[in-house]
C-alpha positions in Angstrom: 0.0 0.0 0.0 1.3 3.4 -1.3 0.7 6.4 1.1 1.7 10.1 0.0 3.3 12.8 2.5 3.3 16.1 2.9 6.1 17.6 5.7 6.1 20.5 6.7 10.0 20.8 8.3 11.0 21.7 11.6 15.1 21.1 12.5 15.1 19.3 15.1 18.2 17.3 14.8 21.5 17.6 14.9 22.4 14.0 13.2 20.3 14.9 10.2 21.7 18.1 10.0 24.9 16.5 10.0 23.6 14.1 7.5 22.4 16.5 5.2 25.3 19.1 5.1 27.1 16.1 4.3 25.2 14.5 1.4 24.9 18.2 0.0 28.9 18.9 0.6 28.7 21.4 2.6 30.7 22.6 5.5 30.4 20.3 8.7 28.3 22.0 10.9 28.9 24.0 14.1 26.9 24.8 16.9 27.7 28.4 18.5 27.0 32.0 18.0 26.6 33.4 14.5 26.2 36.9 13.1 23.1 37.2 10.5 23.9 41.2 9.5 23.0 42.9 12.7 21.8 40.5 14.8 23.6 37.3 16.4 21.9 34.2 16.8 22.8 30.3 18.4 22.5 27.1 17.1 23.7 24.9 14.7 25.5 26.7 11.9 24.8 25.6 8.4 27.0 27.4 5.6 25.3 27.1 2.1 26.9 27.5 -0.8 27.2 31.5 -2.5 25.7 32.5 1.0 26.6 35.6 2.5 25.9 34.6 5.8 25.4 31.1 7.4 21.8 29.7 8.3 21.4 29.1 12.2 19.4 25.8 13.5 17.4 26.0 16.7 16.6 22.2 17.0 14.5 23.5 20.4 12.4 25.5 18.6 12.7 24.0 15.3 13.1 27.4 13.8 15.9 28.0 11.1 17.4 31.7 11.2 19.0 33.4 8.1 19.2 36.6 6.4 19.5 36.2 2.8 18.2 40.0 2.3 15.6 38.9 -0.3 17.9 36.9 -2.1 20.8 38.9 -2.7 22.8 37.6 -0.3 21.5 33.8 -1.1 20.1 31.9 -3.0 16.6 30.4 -1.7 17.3 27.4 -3.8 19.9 26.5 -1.4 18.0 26.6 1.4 15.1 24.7 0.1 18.2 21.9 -1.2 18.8 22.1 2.7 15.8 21.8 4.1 14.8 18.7 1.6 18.3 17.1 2.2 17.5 17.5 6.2 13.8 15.9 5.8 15.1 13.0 4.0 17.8 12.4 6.1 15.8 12.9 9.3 13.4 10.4 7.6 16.0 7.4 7.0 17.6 7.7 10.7 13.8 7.6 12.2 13.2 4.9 9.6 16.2 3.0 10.7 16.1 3.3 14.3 12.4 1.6 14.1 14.1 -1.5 11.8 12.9 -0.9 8.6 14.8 -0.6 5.7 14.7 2.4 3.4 15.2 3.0 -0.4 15.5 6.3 -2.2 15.0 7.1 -5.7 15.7 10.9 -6.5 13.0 12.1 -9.3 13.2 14.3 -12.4 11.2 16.9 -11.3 13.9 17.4 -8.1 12.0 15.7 -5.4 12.8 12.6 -4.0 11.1 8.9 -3.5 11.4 6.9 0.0 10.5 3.4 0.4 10.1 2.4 3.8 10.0 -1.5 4.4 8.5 -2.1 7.7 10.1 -4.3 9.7 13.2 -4.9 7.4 16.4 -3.4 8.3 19.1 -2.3 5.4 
C-alpha cells in the first residue's frame, strides 16, 4: 500500500543536519554563536553554498534563522536543497532506528522517492 506525505520541516536534529550538510557537501556544521547582518543568533551553523551569511538551527524550537536580504545575499534554492536534504535524512535515521529498511530514488522533477520497508532493516 502506497501512502503520500506532505512535511512541513522543523530542524530538530543535529544527526540529520549533519547528514544532510554532508550529502549536500557542505561545511560540517557548528553549533555556536553566528552573526546574520546585525543581529547574532545560536544554534547549529549551516554554511550554504554563494551564502553571504550562514543559516542558524534551533533544534529546540525547530526554527531556522538566516538573512539572505531577499535573495541577494542567497540563494533560496539553497535553502530549500537544505531543508529537503535534512527531511530526507531525518526520515532514513527515524526509519532505521524503528528496523525498517529504506530506499531512495531521486525524481526528475527534483523531489525525491522513500521506500520504507517495515520491519526490514538495510
Amino acid at each position: 500500500m502506497s501512502h503520500v506525505v506532505e512535511i512541513q520541516t522543523q530542524v530538530r536534529d543535529p544527526v540529520a543536519i549533519r547528514a544532510a550538510c554532508s550529502r549536500l557537501k557542505l561545511q560540517e556544521p557548528t553549533y555556536g554563536a553566528a552573526k546574520l547582518f546585525s543581529e547574532m543568533k545560536t544554534g547549529w551553523i549551516v554554511r550554504l553554498e554563494k551564502w553571504r551569511y550562514p543559516v542558524v538551527c534551533d533544534v529546540n524550537t525547530g526554527k531556522v534563522e538566516l538573512d539572505n536580504f531577499e535573495g541577494r545575499w542567497g540563494e533560496r534554492a539553497k535553502l530549500d536543497q537544505f531543508l529537503q536534504a535534512y527531511a530526507v535524512e531525518c526520515a532514513k535515521i527515524e526509519a532505521r532506528k524503528n528496523g525498517h529498511s529504506v530506499t531512495e530514488q531521486q525524481l526528475t522533477d527534483g523531489s525525491v522517492k522513500l521506500t520504507i520497508d517495515v520491519g526490514g532493516a538495510a
